[in-house]
Backbone bond lengths (Angstrom), bond angles and torsions (degrees), N, CA, C in turn:
res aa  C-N    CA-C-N  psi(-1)  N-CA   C-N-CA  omega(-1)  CA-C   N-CA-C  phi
1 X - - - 1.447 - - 1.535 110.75 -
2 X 0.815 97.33 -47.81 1.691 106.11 170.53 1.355 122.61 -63.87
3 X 0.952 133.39 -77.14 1.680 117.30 157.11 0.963 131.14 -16.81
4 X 1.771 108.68 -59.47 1.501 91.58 163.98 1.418 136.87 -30.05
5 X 1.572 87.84 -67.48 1.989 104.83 -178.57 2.078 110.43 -42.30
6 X 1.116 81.43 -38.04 1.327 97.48 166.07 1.399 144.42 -51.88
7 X 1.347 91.15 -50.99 1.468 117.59 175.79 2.050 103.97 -85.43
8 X 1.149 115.42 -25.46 1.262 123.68 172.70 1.797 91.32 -56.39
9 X 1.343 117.02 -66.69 1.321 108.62 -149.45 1.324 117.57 -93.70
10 X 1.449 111.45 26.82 1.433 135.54 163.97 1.496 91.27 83.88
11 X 1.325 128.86 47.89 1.827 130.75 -176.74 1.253 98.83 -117.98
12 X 1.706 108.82 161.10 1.667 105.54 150.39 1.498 96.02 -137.08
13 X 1.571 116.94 172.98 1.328 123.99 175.04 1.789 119.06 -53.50
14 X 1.181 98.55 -32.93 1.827 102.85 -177.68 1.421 91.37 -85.38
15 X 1.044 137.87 51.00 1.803 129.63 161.27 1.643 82.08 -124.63
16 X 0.521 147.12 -36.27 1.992 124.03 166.05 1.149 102.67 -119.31
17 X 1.686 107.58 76.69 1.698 101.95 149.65 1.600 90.30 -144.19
18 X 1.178 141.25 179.49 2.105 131.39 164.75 1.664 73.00 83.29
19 X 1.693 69.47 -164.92 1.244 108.78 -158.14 1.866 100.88 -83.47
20 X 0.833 105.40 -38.18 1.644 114.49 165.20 1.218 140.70 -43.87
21 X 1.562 100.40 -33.64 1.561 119.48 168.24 1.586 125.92 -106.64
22 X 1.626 101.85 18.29 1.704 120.02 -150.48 1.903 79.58 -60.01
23 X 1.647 112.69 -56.75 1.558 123.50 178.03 1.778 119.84 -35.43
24 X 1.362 117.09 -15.49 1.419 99.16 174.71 1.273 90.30 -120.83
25 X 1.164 142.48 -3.74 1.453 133.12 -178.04 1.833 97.17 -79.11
26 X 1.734 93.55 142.28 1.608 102.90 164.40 1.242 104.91 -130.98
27 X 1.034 97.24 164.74 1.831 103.31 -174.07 1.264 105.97 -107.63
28 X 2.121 129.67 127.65 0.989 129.62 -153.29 1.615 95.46 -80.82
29 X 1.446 124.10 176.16 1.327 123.48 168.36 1.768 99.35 -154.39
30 X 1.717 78.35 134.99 1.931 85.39 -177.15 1.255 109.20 -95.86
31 X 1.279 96.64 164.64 1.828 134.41 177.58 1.047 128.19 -69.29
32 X 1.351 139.22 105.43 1.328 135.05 -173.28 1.756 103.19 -68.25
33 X 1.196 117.54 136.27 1.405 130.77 -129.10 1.987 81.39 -103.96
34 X 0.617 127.23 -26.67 1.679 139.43 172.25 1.996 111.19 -144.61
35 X 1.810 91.13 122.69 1.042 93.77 173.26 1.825 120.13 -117.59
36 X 1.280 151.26 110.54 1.350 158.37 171.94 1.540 95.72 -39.74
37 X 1.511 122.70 103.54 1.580 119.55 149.04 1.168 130.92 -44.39
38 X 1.174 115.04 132.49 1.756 113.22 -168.40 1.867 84.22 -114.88
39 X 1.793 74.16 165.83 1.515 95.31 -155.50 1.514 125.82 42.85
40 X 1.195 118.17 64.95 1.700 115.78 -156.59 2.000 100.57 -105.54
41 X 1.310 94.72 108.57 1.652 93.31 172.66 1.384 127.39 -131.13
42 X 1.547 116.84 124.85 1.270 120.33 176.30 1.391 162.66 -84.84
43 X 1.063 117.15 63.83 1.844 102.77 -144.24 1.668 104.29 -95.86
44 X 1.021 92.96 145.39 1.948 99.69 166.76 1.305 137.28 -116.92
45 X 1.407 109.31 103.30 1.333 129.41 -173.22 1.399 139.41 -66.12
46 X 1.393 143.35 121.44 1.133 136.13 -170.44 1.425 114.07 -112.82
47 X 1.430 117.67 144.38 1.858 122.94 -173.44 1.493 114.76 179.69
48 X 1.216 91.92 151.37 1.655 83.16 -175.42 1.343 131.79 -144.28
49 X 1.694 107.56 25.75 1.538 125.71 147.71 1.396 100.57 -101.33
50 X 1.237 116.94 138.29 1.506 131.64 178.79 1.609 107.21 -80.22
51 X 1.494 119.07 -21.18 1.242 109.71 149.41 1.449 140.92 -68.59
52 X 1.359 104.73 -25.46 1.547 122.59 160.98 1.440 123.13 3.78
53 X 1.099 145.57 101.17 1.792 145.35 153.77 1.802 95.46 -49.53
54 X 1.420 94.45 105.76 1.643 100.09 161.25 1.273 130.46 -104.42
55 X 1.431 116.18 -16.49 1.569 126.52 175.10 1.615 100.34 -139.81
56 X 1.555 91.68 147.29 1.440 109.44 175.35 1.384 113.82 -69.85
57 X 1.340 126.99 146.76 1.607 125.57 -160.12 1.448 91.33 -116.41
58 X 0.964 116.04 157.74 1.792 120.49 161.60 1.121 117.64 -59.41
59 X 1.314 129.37 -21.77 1.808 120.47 177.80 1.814 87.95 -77.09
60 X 1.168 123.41 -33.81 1.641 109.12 -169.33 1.516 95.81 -72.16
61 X 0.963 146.69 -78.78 1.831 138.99 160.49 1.267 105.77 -23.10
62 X 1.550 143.75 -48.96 1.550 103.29 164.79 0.991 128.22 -97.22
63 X 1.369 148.33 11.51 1.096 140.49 167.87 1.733 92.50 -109.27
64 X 1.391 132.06 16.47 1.680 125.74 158.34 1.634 102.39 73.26
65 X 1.320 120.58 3.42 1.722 105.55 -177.19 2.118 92.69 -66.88
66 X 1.252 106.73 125.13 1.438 113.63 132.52 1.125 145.94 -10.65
67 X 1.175 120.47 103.02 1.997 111.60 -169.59 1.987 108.36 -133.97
68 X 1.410 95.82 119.31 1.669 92.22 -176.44 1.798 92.61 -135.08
69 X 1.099 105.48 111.26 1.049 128.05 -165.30 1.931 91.73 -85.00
70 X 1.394 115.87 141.86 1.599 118.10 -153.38 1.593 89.68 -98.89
71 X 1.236 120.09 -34.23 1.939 118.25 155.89 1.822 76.99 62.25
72 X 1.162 136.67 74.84 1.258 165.16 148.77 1.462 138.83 -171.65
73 X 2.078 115.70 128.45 1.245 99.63 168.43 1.158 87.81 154.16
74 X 1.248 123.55 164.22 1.941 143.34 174.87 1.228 120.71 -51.90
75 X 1.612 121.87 -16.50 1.279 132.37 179.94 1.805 115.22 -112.14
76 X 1.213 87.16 135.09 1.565 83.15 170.46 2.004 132.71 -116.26
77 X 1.058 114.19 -176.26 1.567 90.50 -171.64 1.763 81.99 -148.53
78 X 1.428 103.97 162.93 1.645 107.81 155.13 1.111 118.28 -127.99
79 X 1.360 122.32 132.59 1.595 113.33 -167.35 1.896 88.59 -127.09
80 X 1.789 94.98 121.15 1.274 116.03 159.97 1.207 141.11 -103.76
81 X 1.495 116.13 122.32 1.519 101.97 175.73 1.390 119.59 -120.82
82 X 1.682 143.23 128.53 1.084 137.47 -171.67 1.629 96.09 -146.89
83 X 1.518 100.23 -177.72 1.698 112.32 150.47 1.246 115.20 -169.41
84 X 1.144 96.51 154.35 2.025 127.47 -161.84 1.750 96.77 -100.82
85 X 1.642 74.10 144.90 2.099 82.24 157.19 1.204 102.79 -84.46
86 X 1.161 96.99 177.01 1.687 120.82 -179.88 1.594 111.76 -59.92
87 X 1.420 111.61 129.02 1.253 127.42 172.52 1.398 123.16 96.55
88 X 1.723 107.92 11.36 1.139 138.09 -175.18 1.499 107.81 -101.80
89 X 1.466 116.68 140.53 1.419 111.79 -167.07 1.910 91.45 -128.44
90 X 1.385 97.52 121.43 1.731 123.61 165.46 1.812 92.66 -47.56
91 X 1.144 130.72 -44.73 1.647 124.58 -157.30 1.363 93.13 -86.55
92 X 1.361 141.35 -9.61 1.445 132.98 169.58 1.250 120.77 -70.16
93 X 1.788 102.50 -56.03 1.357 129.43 173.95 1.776 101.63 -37.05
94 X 2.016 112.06 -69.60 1.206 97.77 -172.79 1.430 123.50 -67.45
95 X 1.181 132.18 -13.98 1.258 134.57 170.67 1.524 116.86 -57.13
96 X 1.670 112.66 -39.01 1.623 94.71 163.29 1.098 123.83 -98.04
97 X 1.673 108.29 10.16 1.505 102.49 167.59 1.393 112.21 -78.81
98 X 1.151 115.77 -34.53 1.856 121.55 -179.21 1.524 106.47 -85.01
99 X 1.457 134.56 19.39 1.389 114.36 171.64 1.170 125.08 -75.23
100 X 1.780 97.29 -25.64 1.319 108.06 -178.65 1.717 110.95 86.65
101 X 1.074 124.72 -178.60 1.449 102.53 -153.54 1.396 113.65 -98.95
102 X 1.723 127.12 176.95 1.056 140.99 -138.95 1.269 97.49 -146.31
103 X 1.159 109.86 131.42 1.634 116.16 -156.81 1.686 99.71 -129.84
């Protein structure tokens, strides 16, 4: 399949391999297989309309509205904040945060 496409655009596979093709070649780079979140913070929130304002947003800090969060009620929430290097995915992180535990 590839050749073909190849051969369509007047290419062959040995035009990026040598020294000739050093320009389309990249060199792969691996993944550290576990990464430690930096800046990692946890707080746990309580409320109990599901419509509820639980964190202050940046339009409330710039436009100065007031925010006192009532941090009471039957429901709970977890609010995380961290950050990853590059190539690190936030939806991994929460996935082993919600597995729940490991025995």
């Amino acid at each position: 399949m590839y050749t073909e496409l190849l051969a369509e655009e007047g290419m062959m596979m040995e035009d990026f391999s040598g020294s000739t093709g050093k320009e389309f070649n990249t060199s792969g780079v691996y993944r550290n297989m576990v990464v430690k979140p930096l800046e990692f913070d946890c707080q746990v929130l309580r409320y109990s309309n599901e419509m509820e304002k639980l964190l202050e947003t940046d339009l409330d800090r710039v436009t100065g509205r007031s925010f006192k969060p009532t941090n009471e009620g039957q429901r709970t929430a977890l609010h995380l904040t961290f950050s990853l290097p590059k190539s690190c995915y936030a939806t991994m992180l929460l996935r082993e945060i919600s597995r729940g535990r490991i025995e």
